[in-house]
Kinemage of the C-alpha trace (Angstrom):
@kinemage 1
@onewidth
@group {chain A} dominant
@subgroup {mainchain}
@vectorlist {calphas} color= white
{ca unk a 1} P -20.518 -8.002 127.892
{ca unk a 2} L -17.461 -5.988 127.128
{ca unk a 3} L -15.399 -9.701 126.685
{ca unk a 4} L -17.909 -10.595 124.076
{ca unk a 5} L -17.797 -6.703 122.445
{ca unk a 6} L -14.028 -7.350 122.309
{ca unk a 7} L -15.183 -10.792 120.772
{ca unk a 8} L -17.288 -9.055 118.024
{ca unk a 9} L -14.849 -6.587 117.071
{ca unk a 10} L -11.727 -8.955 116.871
{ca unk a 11} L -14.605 -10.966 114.822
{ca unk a 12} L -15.476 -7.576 112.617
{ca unk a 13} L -11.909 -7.364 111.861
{ca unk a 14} L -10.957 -10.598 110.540
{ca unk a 15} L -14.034 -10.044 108.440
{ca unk a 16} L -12.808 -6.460 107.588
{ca unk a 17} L -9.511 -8.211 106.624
{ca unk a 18} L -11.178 -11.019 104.550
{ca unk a 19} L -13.018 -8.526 102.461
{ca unk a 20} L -9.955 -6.268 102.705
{ca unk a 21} L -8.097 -9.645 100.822
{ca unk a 22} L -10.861 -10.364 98.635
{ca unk a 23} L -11.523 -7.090 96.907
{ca unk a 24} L -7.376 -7.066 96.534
{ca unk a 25} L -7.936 -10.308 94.661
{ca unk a 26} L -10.906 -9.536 92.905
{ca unk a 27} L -8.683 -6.257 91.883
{ca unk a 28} L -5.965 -8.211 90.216
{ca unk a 29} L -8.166 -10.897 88.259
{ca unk a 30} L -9.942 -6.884 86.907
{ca unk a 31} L -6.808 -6.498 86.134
{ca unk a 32} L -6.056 -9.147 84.107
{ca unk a 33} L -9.727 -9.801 82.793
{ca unk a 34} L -9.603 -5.796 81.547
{ca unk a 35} L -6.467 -6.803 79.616
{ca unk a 36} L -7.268 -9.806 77.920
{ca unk a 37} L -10.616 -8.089 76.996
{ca unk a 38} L -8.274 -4.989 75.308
{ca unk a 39} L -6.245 -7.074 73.483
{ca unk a 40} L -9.080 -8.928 72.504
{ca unk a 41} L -11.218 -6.308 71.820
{ca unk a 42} L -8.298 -4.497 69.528
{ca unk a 43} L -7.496 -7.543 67.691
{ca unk a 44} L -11.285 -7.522 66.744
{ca unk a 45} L -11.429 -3.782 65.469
{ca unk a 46} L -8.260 -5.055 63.839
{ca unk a 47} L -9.978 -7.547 62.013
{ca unk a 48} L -12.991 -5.896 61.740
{ca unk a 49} L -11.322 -2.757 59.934
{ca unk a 50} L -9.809 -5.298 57.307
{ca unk a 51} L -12.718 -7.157 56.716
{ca unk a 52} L -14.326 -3.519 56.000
{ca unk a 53} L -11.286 -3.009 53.752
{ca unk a 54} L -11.691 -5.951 51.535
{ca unk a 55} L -15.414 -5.425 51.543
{ca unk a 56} L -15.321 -1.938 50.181
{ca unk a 57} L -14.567 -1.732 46.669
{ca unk a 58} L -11.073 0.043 46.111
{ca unk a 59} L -10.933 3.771 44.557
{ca unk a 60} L -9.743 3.252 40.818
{ca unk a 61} L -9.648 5.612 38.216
{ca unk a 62} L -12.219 5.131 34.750
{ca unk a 63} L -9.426 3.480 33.150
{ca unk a 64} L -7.996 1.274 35.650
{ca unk a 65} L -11.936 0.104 36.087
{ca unk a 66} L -12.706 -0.441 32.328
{ca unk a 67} L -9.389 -2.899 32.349
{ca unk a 68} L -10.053 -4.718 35.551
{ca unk a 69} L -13.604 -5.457 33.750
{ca unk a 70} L -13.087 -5.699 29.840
{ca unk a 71} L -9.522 -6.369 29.970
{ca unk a 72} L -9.601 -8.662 33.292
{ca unk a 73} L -8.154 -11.551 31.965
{ca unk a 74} L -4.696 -9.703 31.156
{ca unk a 75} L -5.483 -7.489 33.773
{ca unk a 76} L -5.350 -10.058 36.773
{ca unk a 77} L -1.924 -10.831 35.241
{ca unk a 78} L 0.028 -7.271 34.860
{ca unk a 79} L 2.056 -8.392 37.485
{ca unk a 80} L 2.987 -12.212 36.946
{ca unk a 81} L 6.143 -13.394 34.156
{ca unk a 82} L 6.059 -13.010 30.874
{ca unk a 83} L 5.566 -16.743 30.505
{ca unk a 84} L 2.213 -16.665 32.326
{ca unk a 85} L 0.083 -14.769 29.354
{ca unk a 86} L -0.833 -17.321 26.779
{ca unk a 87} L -3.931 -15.147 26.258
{ca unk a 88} L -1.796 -12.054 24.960
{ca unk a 89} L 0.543 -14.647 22.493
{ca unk a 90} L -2.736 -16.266 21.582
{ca unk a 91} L -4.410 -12.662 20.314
{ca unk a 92} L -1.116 -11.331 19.350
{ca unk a 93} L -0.531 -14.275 17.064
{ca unk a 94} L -3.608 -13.819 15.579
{ca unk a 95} L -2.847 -10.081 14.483
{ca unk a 96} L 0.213 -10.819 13.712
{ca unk a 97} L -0.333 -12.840 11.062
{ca unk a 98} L -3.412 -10.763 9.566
{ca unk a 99} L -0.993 -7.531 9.714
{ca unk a 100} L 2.135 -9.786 7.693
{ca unk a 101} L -0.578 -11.789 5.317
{ca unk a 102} L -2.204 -8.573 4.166
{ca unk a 103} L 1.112 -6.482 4.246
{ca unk a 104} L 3.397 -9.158 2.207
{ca unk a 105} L 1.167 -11.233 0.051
{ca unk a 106} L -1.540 -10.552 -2.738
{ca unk a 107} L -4.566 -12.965 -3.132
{ca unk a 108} L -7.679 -13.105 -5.289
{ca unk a 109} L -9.791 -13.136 -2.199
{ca unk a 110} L -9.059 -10.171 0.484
{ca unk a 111} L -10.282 -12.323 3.317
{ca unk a 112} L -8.518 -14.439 5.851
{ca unk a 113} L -9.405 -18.047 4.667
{ca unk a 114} L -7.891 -16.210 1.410
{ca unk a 115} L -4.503 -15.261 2.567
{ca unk a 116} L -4.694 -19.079 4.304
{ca unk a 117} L -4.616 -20.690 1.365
{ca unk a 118} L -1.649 -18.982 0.176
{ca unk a 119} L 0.738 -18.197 2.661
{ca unk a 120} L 3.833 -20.377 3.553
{ca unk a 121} L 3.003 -22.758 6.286
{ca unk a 122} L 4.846 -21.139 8.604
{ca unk a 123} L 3.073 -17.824 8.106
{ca unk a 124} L -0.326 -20.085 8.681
{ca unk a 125} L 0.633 -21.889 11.507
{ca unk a 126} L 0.592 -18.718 13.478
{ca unk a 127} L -3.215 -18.513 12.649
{ca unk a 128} L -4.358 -21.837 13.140
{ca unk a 129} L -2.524 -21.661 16.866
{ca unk a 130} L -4.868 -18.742 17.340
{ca unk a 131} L -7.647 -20.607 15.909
{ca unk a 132} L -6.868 -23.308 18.485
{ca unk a 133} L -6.560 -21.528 21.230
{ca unk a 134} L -10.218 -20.121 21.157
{ca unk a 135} L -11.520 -23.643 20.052
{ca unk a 136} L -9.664 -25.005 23.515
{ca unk a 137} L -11.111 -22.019 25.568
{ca unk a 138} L -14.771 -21.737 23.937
{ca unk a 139} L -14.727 -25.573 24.501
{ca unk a 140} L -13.311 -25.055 27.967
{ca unk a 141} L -16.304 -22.248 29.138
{ca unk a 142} L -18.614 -23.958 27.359
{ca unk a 143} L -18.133 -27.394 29.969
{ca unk a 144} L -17.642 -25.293 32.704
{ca unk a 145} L -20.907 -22.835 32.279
{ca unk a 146} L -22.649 -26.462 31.700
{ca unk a 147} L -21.589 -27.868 34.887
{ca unk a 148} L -22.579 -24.777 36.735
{ca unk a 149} L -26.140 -24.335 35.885
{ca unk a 150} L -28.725 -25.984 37.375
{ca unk a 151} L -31.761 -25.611 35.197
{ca unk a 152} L -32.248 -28.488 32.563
{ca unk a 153} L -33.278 -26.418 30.081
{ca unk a 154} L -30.860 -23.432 30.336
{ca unk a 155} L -27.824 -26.398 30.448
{ca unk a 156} L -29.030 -27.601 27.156
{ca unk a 157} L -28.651 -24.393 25.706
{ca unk a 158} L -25.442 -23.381 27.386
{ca unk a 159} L -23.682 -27.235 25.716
{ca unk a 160} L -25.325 -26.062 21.969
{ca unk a 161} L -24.601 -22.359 22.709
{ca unk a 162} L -20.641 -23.889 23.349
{ca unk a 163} L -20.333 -27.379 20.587
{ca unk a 164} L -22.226 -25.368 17.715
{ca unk a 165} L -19.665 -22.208 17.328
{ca unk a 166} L -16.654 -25.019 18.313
{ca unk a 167} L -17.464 -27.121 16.051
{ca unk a 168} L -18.268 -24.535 13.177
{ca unk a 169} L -15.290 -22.450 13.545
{ca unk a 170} L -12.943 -26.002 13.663
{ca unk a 171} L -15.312 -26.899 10.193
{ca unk a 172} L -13.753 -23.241 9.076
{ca unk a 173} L -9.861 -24.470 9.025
{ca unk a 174} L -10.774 -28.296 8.196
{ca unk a 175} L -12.251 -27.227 5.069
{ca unk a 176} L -10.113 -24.389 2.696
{ca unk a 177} L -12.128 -21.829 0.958
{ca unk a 178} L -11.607 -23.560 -2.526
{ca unk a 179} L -14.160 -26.160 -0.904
{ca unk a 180} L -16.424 -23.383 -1.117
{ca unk a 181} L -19.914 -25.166 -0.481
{ca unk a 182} L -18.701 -26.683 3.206
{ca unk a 183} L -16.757 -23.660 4.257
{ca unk a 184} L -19.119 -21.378 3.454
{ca unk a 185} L -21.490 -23.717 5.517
{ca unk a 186} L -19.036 -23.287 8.369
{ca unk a 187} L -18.287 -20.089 8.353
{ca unk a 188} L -22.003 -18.558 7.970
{ca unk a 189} L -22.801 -21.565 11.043
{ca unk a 190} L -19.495 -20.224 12.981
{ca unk a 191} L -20.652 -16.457 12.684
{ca unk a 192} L -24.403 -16.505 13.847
{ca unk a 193} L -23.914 -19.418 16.400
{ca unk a 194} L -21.109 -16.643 18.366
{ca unk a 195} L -23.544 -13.895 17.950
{ca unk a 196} L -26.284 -16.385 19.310
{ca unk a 197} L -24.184 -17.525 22.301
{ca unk a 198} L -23.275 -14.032 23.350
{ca unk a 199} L -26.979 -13.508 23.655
{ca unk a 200} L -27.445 -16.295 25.176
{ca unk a 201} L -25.157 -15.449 28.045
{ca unk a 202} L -26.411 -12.355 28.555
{ca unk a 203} L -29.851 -13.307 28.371
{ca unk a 204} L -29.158 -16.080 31.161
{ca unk a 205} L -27.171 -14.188 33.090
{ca unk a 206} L -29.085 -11.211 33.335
{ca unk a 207} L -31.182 -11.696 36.285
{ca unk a 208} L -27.466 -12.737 37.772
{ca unk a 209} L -25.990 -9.172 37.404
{ca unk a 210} L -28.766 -7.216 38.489
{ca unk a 211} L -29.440 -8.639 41.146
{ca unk a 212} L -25.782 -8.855 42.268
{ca unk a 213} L -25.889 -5.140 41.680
{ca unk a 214} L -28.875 -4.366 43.594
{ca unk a 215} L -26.276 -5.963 46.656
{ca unk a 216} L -23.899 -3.742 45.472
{ca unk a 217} L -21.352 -7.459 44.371
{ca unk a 218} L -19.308 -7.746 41.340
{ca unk a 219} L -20.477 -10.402 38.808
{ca unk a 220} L -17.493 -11.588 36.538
{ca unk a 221} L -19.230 -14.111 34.653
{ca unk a 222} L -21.520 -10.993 32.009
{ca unk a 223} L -19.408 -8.353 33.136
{ca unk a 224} L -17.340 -8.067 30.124
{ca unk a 225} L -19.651 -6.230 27.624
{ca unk a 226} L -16.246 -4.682 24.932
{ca unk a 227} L -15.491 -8.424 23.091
{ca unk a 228} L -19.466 -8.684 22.110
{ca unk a 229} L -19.876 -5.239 21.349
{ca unk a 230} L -16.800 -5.417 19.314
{ca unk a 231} L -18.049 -9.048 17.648
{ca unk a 232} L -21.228 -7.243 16.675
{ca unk a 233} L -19.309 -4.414 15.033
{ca unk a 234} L -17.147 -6.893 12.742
{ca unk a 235} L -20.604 -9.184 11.947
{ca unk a 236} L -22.058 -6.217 10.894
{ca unk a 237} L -18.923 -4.704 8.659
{ca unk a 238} L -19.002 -8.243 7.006
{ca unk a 239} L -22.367 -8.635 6.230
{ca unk a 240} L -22.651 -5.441 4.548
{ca unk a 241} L -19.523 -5.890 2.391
{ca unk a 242} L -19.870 -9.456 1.908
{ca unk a 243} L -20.569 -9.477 -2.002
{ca unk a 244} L -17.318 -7.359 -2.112
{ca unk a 245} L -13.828 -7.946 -2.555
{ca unk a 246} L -12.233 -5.132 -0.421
{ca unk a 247} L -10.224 -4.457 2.392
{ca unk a 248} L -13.520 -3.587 4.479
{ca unk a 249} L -14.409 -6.946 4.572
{ca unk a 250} L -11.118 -8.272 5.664
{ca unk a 251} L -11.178 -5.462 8.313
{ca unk a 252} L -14.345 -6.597 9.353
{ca unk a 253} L -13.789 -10.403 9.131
{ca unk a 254} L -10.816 -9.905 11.028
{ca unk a 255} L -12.533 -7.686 13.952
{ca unk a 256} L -14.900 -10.435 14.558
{ca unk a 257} L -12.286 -13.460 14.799
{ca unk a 258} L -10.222 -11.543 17.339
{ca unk a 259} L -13.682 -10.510 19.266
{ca unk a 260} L -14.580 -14.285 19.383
{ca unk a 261} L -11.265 -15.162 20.558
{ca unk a 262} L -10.951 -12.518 23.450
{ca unk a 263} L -14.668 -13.346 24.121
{ca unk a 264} L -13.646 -16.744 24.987
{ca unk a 265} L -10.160 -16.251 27.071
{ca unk a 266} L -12.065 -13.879 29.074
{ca unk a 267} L -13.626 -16.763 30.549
{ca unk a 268} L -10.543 -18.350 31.808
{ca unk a 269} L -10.173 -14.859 34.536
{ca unk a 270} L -11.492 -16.204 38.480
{ca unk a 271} L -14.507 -16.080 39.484
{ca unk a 272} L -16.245 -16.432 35.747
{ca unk a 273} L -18.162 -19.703 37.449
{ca unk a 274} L -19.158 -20.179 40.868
{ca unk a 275} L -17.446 -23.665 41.210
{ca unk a 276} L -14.363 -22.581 39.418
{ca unk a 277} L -12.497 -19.741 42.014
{ca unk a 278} L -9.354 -19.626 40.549
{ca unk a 279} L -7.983 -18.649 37.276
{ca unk a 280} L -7.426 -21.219 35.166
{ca unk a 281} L -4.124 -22.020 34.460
{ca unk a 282} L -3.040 -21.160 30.648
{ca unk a 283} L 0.501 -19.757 30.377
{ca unk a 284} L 2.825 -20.009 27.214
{ca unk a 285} L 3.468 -23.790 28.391
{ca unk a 286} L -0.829 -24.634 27.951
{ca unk a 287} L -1.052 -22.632 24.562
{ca unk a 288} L 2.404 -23.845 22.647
{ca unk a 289} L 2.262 -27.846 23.688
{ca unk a 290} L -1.544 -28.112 24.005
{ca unk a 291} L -2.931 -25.769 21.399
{ca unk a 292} L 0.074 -26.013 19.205
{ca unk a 293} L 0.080 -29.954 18.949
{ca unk a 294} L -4.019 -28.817 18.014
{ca unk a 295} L -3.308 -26.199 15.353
{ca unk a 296} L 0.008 -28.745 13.539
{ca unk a 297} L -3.331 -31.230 13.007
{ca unk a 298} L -5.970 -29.065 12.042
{ca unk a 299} L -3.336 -26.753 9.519
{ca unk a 300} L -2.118 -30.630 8.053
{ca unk a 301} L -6.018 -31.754 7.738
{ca unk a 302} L -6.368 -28.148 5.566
{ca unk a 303} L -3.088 -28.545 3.377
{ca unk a 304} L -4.548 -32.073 2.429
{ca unk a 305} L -8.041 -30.670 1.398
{ca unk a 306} L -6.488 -27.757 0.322
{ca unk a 307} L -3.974 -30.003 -2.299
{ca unk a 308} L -5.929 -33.570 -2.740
{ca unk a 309} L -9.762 -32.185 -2.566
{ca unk a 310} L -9.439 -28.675 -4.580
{ca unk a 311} L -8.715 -28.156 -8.769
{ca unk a 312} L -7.271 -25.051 -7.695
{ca unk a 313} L -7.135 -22.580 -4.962
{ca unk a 314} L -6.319 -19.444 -4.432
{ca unk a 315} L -8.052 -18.052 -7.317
{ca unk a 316} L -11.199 -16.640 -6.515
């Protein structure tokens, strides 16, 4: 009995020293298990906390907001080269020549197809590469906002709501004001075809932004509200002095064409349509080659109206 007690217990304590071993082991692999799952547990918060920080929309002051949104197209640029804003030379270009037309020469007609018809072609060429520029980028959103939507019906309307204005506002330079029965065609079609498409777009879009704002998202593609309001302003400054001869129409006129135009660029900011993420690419390169090579054909198809079609111009 006491050789088998001594049996047991040398028995118990190779079993005491197994455990002894095993809990030592089982220690270690803790020890290593608890690290991996701190590291792996702090890279998570780590990406957790900037997936929180891209999600949460960053603290901006009223005026930094009201660019990102109105001015976003420019705005998504502040930082890039000079080179890379053929938006800004496209708009500037456009004032630019209304401020020298009205400043340096005197016309019958106080209006921009007016001063058109009279200034050097040099001074005109800066217009009609604005003029191109929002024919390339209403053209432009018009495709893409086709492409995107998905209901027959509203597609249809988005192509019209896109080839009418294009198509008007092209008729507008093609045809000089001393063809006065076809321009004025084109420029009454130009003016409440733009005030129709900016309708449109909100009307379509509308169910887009609120819901988007119920979830608390930011919608890009109706979010600029400033160029329409703006457009509105000038088609209603026209109409009301459009019998009359005075600088209030030109003011007016001129309101409108640069609404339309920065109506259209805004389009070209990322994010405008759900299969187009990125920004589309329109620097000085896009606006003086592309639109340029555009404007040199539409001012030459003008001139020859203007000189070959017209008993005079200028005049009335």
């Amino acid at each position: 009995m006491a050789r088998a007690r001594d049996g047991d217990g040398e028995d118990a304590e190779l079993a005491l020293g197994r455990a002894r071993r095993a809990r030592e082991g089982a220690t270690g692999d803790d020890v290593g298990t608890t690290t991996t799952t701190t590291t792996s547990a702090s890279s998570t918060s780590a990406a957790v906390r900037a997936a929180r920080a891209r999600a949460e929309p960053e603290r901006r002051t009223p005026a930094e907001r009201f660019c990102r949104a109105q001015l976003g197209v420019w705005y998504d640029k502040r930082r890039e080269p000079w080179h890379a804003h053929g938006e800004v030379m496209m708009i500037a270009l456009g004032q630019l020549f209304e401020v020298a037309a009205y400043a340096t020469t005197r016309t019958a007609n106080v209006s921009l197809c007016g001063y058109v018809e009279v200034v050097p072609n040099h001074v005109a060429l800066m217009y009609f590469m604005s003029v191109a520029g929002a024919l390339d980028a209403c053209a432009w959103s018009s495709a893409m906002a086709t492409r995107g939507e998905t209901r027959g019906w509203a597609r249809c309307a988005r192509a019209l709501a896109g080839v009418v204005p294009t198509a008007a506002l092209a008729g507008t330079f093609a045809f000089p004001r001393c063809m006065f029965g076809v321009h004025q065609r084109c420029v009454v079609w130009w003016a409440w075809s733009a005030l129709g498409a900016m309708v449109l777009e909100w009307a379509l879009d509308l169910k887009c932004v609120r819901s988007a704002a119920r979830r608390s998202e930011r919608v890009v593609t109706s979010d600029v509200a400033l160029p329409q309001l703006t457009y509105a302003l000038g088609f209603y400054i026209t109409m009301k002095y459009y019998y009359t001869n005075s600088t209030e129409f030109f003011r007016g006129e001129a309101l409108a064409a640069t609404s339309f135009g920065w109506w259209c660029m805004s389009k070209h900011r990322a994010g405008t349509f759900a299969h187009q993420p990125a920004a589309r690419a329109w620097t000085w390169r896009e606006f003086v080659l592309i639109d340029g090579i555009l404007a040199v054909a539409l001012l030459s198809v003008y001139r020859y109206n203007e000189y070959h079609n017209c008993a005079a111009f200028g005049r009335f």
